[in-house]
C-alpha positions, 0 to 999 in steps of 0.5 A, a space after each residue: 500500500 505505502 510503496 504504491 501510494 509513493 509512487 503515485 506522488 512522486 509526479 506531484 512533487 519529485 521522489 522525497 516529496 513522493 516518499 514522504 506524502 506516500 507514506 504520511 497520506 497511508 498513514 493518515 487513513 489510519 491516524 487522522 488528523 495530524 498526519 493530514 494537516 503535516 506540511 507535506 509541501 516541504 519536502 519538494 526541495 529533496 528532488 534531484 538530490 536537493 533543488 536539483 544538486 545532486 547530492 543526497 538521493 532525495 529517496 534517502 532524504 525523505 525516509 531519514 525524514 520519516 525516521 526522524 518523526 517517529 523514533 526520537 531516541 538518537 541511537 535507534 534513529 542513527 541505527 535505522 537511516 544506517 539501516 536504509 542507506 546500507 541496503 540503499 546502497 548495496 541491493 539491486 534496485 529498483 524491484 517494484 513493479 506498479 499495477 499500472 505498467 506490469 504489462 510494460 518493459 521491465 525497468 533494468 536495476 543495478 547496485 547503486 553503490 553511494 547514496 548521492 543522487 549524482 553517482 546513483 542515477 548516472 551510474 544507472 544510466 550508463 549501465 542501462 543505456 539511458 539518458 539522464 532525464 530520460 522517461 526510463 530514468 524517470 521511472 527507475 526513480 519513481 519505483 525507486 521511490 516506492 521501494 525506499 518508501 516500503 523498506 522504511 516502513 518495514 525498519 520502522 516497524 521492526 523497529 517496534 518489536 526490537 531496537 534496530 541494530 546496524 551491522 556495521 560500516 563495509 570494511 572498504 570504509 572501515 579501512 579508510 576511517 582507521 587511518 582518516 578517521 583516527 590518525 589523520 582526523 580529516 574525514 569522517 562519514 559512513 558512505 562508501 568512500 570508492 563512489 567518489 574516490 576512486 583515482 588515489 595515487 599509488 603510494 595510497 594503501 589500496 583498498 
Protein backbone atom coordinates (compact mmCIF):
# COMPACT_ATOMS: atom_id res chain seq x y z
CA UNK A 1 0.00 0.00 0.00
CA UNK A 2 2.71 2.90 1.05
CA UNK A 3 5.11 1.74 -1.69
CA UNK A 4 2.04 2.31 -4.40
CA UNK A 5 0.86 5.47 -2.69
CA UNK A 6 4.56 6.98 -3.20
CA UNK A 7 4.97 6.12 -6.37
CA UNK A 8 1.66 7.54 -7.19
CA UNK A 9 3.05 11.44 -5.56
CA UNK A 10 6.12 11.27 -6.83
CA UNK A 11 4.69 13.18 -10.23
CA UNK A 12 3.16 15.88 -7.81
CA UNK A 13 6.31 16.57 -6.46
CA UNK A 14 9.71 14.84 -7.29
CA UNK A 15 10.92 11.17 -5.27
CA UNK A 16 11.47 12.95 -1.41
CA UNK A 17 8.19 14.61 -1.50
CA UNK A 18 6.82 11.13 -3.14
CA UNK A 19 8.26 9.12 -0.36
CA UNK A 20 7.20 11.15 2.19
CA UNK A 21 3.43 12.18 1.25
CA UNK A 22 3.39 8.08 0.33
CA UNK A 23 3.84 7.37 3.28
CA UNK A 24 2.40 10.24 5.62
CA UNK A 25 -1.09 10.04 3.19
CA UNK A 26 -1.39 5.97 4.16
CA UNK A 27 -0.66 6.92 7.48
CA UNK A 28 -3.42 9.44 7.66
CA UNK A 29 -6.00 6.82 6.76
CA UNK A 30 -5.45 5.32 9.90
CA UNK A 31 -4.24 8.00 12.22
CA UNK A 32 -6.37 11.29 11.24
CA UNK A 33 -5.83 14.35 11.58
CA UNK A 34 -2.12 15.13 12.43
CA UNK A 35 -0.98 13.11 9.70
CA UNK A 36 -3.50 15.19 7.29
CA UNK A 37 -2.51 18.64 8.35
CA UNK A 38 1.61 17.99 8.17
CA UNK A 39 3.00 20.40 5.52
CA UNK A 40 3.87 17.74 3.45
CA UNK A 41 4.77 20.57 0.62
CA UNK A 42 8.01 20.81 2.26
CA UNK A 43 9.66 18.26 1.29
CA UNK A 44 9.60 19.07 -2.91
CA UNK A 45 13.32 20.96 -2.05
CA UNK A 46 14.73 16.88 -1.97
CA UNK A 47 14.09 16.49 -5.85
CA UNK A 48 17.02 15.51 -7.64
CA UNK A 49 19.40 15.32 -4.87
CA UNK A 50 18.22 18.78 -3.38
CA UNK A 51 16.88 21.58 -5.63
CA UNK A 52 18.41 19.57 -8.25
CA UNK A 53 22.13 19.46 -6.69
CA UNK A 54 22.67 16.17 -6.91
CA UNK A 55 23.67 15.35 -3.74
CA UNK A 56 21.59 13.11 -1.16
CA UNK A 57 19.18 10.87 -3.08
CA UNK A 58 16.10 12.81 -2.31
CA UNK A 59 14.52 8.59 -1.64
CA UNK A 60 17.03 8.61 1.49
CA UNK A 61 16.40 12.03 2.30
CA UNK A 62 12.76 11.56 2.62
CA UNK A 63 12.93 8.15 4.62
CA UNK A 64 15.64 9.68 7.06
CA UNK A 65 12.82 12.41 7.47
CA UNK A 66 10.28 9.92 8.09
CA UNK A 67 12.68 8.09 10.54
CA UNK A 68 13.02 11.31 12.39
CA UNK A 69 9.47 11.90 13.03
CA UNK A 70 8.94 8.71 14.74
CA UNK A 71 11.81 7.33 16.51
CA UNK A 72 13.20 10.26 18.95
CA UNK A 73 15.79 8.35 20.55
CA UNK A 74 19.47 9.44 18.84
CA UNK A 75 20.88 5.72 18.81
CA UNK A 76 17.93 3.79 17.41
CA UNK A 77 17.50 6.84 14.80
CA UNK A 78 21.09 6.75 13.54
CA UNK A 79 20.94 2.87 13.85
CA UNK A 80 17.98 2.91 11.26
CA UNK A 81 18.96 5.54 8.44
CA UNK A 82 22.36 3.42 8.77
CA UNK A 83 19.97 0.60 8.02
CA UNK A 84 18.02 2.19 4.94
CA UNK A 85 21.37 4.00 3.42
CA UNK A 86 23.46 0.46 3.80
CA UNK A 87 20.65 -1.52 1.98
CA UNK A 88 20.08 1.54 -0.46
CA UNK A 89 23.17 1.39 -1.34
CA UNK A 90 24.03 -2.47 -1.96
CA UNK A 91 20.96 -4.10 -3.24
CA UNK A 92 19.72 -4.23 -6.53
CA UNK A 93 17.29 -1.74 -7.33
CA UNK A 94 14.81 -0.92 -8.16
CA UNK A 95 12.34 -4.02 -7.93
CA UNK A 96 8.96 -2.81 -7.52
CA UNK A 97 6.71 -3.47 -10.29
CA UNK A 98 3.33 -0.71 -10.12
CA UNK A 99 -0.06 -2.25 -11.21
CA UNK A 100 -0.36 0.32 -13.82
CA UNK A 101 2.65 -0.73 -16.13
CA UNK A 102 3.24 -4.61 -15.07
CA UNK A 103 2.50 -5.47 -18.88
CA UNK A 104 5.37 -2.88 -19.66
CA UNK A 105 9.29 -3.21 -20.27
CA UNK A 106 10.54 -4.01 -17.19
CA UNK A 107 12.67 -1.08 -15.86
CA UNK A 108 16.93 -2.62 -15.52
CA UNK A 109 18.11 -2.47 -11.97
CA UNK A 110 21.57 -2.11 -10.65
CA UNK A 111 23.52 -1.68 -7.49
CA UNK A 112 23.65 1.87 -6.87
CA UNK A 113 26.59 1.84 -4.50
CA UNK A 114 26.80 5.50 -2.92
CA UNK A 115 23.75 7.34 -1.57
CA UNK A 116 24.30 10.62 -3.69
CA UNK A 117 21.86 11.30 -6.09
CA UNK A 118 24.55 12.06 -8.88
CA UNK A 119 26.56 8.90 -8.82
CA UNK A 120 23.17 6.66 -8.11
CA UNK A 121 21.35 7.89 -11.18
CA UNK A 122 24.41 8.46 -13.58
CA UNK A 123 25.83 5.09 -12.69
CA UNK A 124 22.22 3.51 -13.72
CA UNK A 125 22.10 5.31 -16.86
CA UNK A 126 25.49 4.38 -18.14
CA UNK A 127 24.86 0.71 -17.06
CA UNK A 128 21.26 0.55 -18.54
CA UNK A 129 21.94 2.77 -21.66
CA UNK A 130 19.79 5.57 -20.99
CA UNK A 131 19.91 9.21 -20.52
CA UNK A 132 19.91 11.48 -17.97
CA UNK A 133 16.09 12.79 -17.90
CA UNK A 134 15.09 10.08 -19.90
CA UNK A 135 11.41 8.87 -19.37
CA UNK A 136 13.36 5.23 -18.19
CA UNK A 137 15.39 7.04 -15.54
CA UNK A 138 12.39 8.79 -14.72
CA UNK A 139 10.80 5.93 -13.92
CA UNK A 140 13.58 3.85 -12.28
CA UNK A 141 13.36 6.57 -9.98
CA UNK A 142 9.75 6.63 -9.49
CA UNK A 143 9.89 2.92 -8.37
CA UNK A 144 12.87 3.58 -6.72
CA UNK A 145 10.82 5.85 -4.51
CA UNK A 146 8.25 3.20 -3.92
CA UNK A 147 10.79 0.58 -2.98
CA UNK A 148 12.54 3.19 -0.41
CA UNK A 149 9.27 4.11 0.90
CA UNK A 150 8.18 0.19 1.58
CA UNK A 151 11.85 -0.63 3.15
CA UNK A 152 11.18 2.42 5.56
CA UNK A 153 8.37 1.15 6.75
CA UNK A 154 9.29 -2.00 7.13
CA UNK A 155 12.76 -0.80 9.52
CA UNK A 156 10.10 1.29 11.48
CA UNK A 157 8.02 -1.38 12.10
CA UNK A 158 10.70 -3.91 13.15
CA UNK A 159 11.92 -1.27 15.00
CA UNK A 160 8.91 -1.50 17.20
CA UNK A 161 9.06 -5.44 18.21
CA UNK A 162 13.11 -4.53 18.60
CA UNK A 163 15.64 -1.80 18.59
CA UNK A 164 17.07 -1.82 15.19
CA UNK A 165 20.79 -2.81 15.26
CA UNK A 166 23.03 -1.74 12.29
CA UNK A 167 25.50 -4.44 11.39
CA UNK A 168 28.47 -2.18 10.69
CA UNK A 169 30.41 0.04 8.20
CA UNK A 170 31.95 -2.20 4.99
CA UNK A 171 35.26 -2.85 5.76
CA UNK A 172 36.44 -0.70 2.40
CA UNK A 173 35.02 2.24 4.94
CA UNK A 174 36.33 0.82 8.00
CA UNK A 175 39.52 0.67 6.22
CA UNK A 176 39.82 4.08 5.13
CA UNK A 177 38.41 5.50 8.72
CA UNK A 178 41.39 3.68 10.67
CA UNK A 179 43.65 5.80 9.39
CA UNK A 180 41.37 9.23 8.23
CA UNK A 181 39.15 8.77 10.84
CA UNK A 182 41.67 8.17 13.68
CA UNK A 183 45.03 9.01 12.67
CA UNK A 184 44.70 11.75 10.11
CA UNK A 185 41.47 13.38 11.83
CA UNK A 186 40.34 14.88 8.17
CA UNK A 187 37.42 12.71 7.40
CA UNK A 188 34.53 11.35 8.88
CA UNK A 189 31.29 9.77 7.34
CA UNK A 190 29.71 6.03 6.94
CA UNK A 191 29.05 6.33 2.81
CA UNK A 192 31.17 4.09 0.80
CA UNK A 193 34.19 6.01 0.05
CA UNK A 194 35.26 4.40 -3.60
CA UNK A 195 31.96 6.23 -5.49
CA UNK A 196 33.86 9.21 -5.40
CA UNK A 197 37.20 8.47 -4.53
CA UNK A 198 38.04 6.09 -6.97
CA UNK A 199 41.52 7.62 -8.64
CA UNK A 200 44.45 7.51 -5.49
CA UNK A 201 47.90 7.68 -6.23
CA UNK A 202 49.93 4.70 -5.77
CA UNK A 203 51.64 5.50 -2.74
CA UNK A 204 47.80 5.35 -1.12
CA UNK A 205 47.05 1.92 0.66
CA UNK A 206 44.65 0.05 -1.86
CA UNK A 207 41.69 -0.94 -0.65
Amino acid sequence: MVAAEAYRQVPDGGCMYGLFAGIMTVMATEQGESQLSFPIHMMKYGEGGVGLWGSLCGTLNGGAAVIGLFEQDKQRRENLIAKLFSWYETTELPTYQPKATKDSEAIPKNIAGSVLCHVSASKWCSESGNEVGSPEMKERCRRLTAEVAAKTVELLNANLREPCKFAGLSPEVKSCLSCHGKELQDSMGKMRCNSCHRQLSKKHPQF
